[in-house]
N, C-alpha and C positions, 0 to 999 in steps of 0.2 A: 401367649398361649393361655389358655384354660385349661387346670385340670380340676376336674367335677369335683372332687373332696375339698378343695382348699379354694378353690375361686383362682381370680387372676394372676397371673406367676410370669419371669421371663426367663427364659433359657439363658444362662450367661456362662456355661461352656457344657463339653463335650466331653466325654473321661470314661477311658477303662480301669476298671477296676476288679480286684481280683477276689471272686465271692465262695468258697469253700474249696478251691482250686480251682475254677471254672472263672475266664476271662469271661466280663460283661461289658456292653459299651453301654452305658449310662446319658441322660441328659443332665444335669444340674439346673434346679428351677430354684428361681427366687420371687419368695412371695412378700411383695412390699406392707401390706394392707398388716400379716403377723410378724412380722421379722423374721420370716423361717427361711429356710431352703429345704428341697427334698432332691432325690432320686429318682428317675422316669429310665426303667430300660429299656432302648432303643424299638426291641420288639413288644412294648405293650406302649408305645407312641401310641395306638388307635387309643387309647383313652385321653389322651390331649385334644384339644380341639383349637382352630385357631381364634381368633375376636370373631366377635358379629361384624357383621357391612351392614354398614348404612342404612339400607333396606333392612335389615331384621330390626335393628333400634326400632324403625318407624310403626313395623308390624308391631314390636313388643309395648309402645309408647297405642297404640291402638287397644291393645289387649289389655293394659293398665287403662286409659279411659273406659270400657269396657262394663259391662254390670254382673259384678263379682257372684257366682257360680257356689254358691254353698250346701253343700247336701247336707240331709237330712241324719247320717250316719253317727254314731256314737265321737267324742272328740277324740280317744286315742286311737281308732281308724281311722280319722282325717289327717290325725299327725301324723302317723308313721307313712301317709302318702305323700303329705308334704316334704317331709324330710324326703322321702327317697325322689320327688322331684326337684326340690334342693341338688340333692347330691349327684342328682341325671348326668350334671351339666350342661341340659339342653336352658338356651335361653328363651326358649317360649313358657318351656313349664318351670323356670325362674318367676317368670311377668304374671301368670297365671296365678302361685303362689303369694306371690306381692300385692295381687288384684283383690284377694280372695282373705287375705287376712287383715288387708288396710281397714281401720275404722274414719278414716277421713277425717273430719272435725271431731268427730268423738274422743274425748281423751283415750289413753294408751290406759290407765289404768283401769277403765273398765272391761281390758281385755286380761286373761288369766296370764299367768306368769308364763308358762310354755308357748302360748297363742304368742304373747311377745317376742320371746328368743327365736320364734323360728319365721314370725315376720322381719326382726333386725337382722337377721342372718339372710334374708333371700334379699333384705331392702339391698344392705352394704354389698354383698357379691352384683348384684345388677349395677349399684350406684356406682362401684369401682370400674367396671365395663363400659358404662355409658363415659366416665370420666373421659377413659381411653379414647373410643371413639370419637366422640364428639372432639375432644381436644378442648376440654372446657378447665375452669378449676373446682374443683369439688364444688362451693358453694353454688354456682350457676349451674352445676348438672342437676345438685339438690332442688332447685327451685325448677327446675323444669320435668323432673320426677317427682315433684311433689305437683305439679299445676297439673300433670296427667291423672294423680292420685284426687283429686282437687281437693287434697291437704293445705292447710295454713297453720305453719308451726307456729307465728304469733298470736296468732287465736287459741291455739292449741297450749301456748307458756302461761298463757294470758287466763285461760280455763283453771288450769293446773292450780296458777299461785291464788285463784279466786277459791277452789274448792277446799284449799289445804288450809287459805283463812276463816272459811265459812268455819270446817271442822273444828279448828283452833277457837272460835268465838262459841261454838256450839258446846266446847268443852269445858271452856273460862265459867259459859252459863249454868252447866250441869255442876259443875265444882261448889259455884256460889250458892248453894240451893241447902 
């Protein structure tokens, strides 16, 4: 199951439980990805959803190829839509988000600290999903969400450790002066 705050979780039992005197019947979710578990009671289930099929993956692996959709709009109104389609738990506007904040080959540092966390937050919730479905192991789902994203994290480690040297030699020069 998915539930839209927390990403992918599985129900591993069923439980009433007794909440100011009022019997509830509860789900028990466990969320592998934080090491949590939570609560889902029975009557707000509509906010769980169950995995994608196979056909949404492909739709959303479409939407990630896709030519990422950026408005014009000040950045703390793009964030707080992105989060709240983060937190939808619809997985199209997950791929949407992921499409829309990826910099592909561009390094990660020239995106702002927030631009980050709420790119690695839609990355990991979709990448945990795709794991499932597909039946892959993490690093092969990685690589086939990054080939839709056409990211290349060795070109990407490979940028990183070149610009952190350049800076380091730029700094040795400035020092010596």
């Amino acid at each position: 199951m998915v539930y839209p705050k927390h990403g992918v979780g599985q129900i591993t039992e069923f439980k009433k439980i007794n909440i100011g005197g009022i019997d509830v019947e509860t789900y028990i979710l466990k969320f592998e990805k934080d090491k949590a578990s939570g609560m889902v009671p029975v009557n707000k289930q509509s906010h769980l959803r169950p995995l994608a099929t196979i056909n949404q993956v492909n739709k959303c692996i479409s939407i990630l190829k896709s030519k990422p959709k950026i408005k014009r709009s000040m950045w703390s109104r793009r964030a707080q839509e992105y989060e709240a389609k983060i937190s939808s738990g619809k997985i199209y506007d997950l791929a949407e988000v992921v499409r829309d904040l990826n910099k592909g080959d561009d390094l990660m540092v020239d995106q702002s600290y927030s631009e980050r966390q709420l790119f690695e937050k839609a990355y990991e919730r979709i990448l945990t999903e795709f794991q499932i479905i597909l039946n892959l192991n993490m690093e092969d789902t990685q690589k086939k969400l990054d080939k839709a994203l056409k990211r290349n994290l060795e070109t990407q480690s490979q940028k990183t450790t070149q610009k952190v040297e350049t800076a380091a030699a730029e700094t040795l020069i400035e020092a010596s002066k």
